[in-house]
C-alpha positions, 0 to 999 in steps of 0.5 A: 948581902941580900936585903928582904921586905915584906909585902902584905897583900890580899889573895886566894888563899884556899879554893874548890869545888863541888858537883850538886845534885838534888831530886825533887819530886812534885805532885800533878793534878792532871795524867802526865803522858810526856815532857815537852822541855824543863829550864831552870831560871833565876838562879840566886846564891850567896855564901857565908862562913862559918869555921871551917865550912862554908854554908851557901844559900840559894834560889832557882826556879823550875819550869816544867812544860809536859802533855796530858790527856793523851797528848791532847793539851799542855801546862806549864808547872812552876815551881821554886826550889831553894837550897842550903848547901854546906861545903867544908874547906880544907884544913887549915888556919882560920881567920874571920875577916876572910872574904868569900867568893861563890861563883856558879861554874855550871848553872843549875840544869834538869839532868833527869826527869821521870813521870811516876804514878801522878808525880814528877820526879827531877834531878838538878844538878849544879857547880859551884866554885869557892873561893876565900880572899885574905890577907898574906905576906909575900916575902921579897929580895931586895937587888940594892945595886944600881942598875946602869943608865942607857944613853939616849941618843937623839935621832934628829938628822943630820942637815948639812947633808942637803942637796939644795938642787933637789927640786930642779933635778926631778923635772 
């Protein structure tokens, strides 16, 4: 007859993942004519449950670097975008003591961006995984039969097997 035993352990209980994306759009005092380069920096989030959602908050910084005055001249706008994003989890029993993991699978990035009239218009997209951790119980079966022992056989060498001659027969 079988014997069980439960083991209770922390593991992901429920994961997924979501595509973000946010347009922004910034007022320029000086005639756009092109855009040199965009990198999204300092990127900073955490999350929180609430119920069955899991609300995120975050941070990064936007450096726009464009031409004006007919490509004679170039600035560097900075601008700091913070958003809140809400993700539902899926249906399931909720428990409060569970611990959230948000990790950023793919780093905020400018995936589009316009000049429209004296504004600048951008796209940023991001990914991010969560992931909540809470206790389980894993059922096991018990094997209470003894496995057998293996022999353990000494390996020292035999020495009665000796050629004493040894040393004077290799000249």
């Amino acid at each position: 007859m079988a014997n069980y035993r439960e083991i209770v352990t922390k593991a992901v209980i429920s994961k997924g993942k979501k595509l973000f994306n946010t347009e922004y759009s910034v007022d320029v005092n000086n005639n756009v004519s092109t855009i040199l380069g965009v990198w999204v920096i300092n990127h900073k989030f955490n999350g929180e449950k609430i119920g069955n959602e899991i609300r995120i908050k975050g941070s990064y910084d936007v450096n726009i670097w464009y031409s004006y005055d007919n490509d004679t001249k170039t600035e560097v706008l900075k601008q700091s975008n913070e958003y809140l994003e809400m993700v539902h989890m899926r249906d399931r029993d909720s428990d409060d003591d569970e611990e959230i993991i948000v990790r950023s699978l793919k780093q905020p990035n400018c995936i589009k961006i316009d000049i429209v009239d004296e504004k600048i218009n951008y796209t940023i997209e991001k990914e991010l995984g969560i992931e909540l951790v809470g206790d389980v119980k894993v059922k096991i079966m018990i094997d209470e039969e003894e496995e057998p022992w293996d022999e353990i056989v000494d390996d020292t060498d035999d020495i009665s097997n000796i050629n004493e001659d040894y040393l004077r027969n290799s000249r």
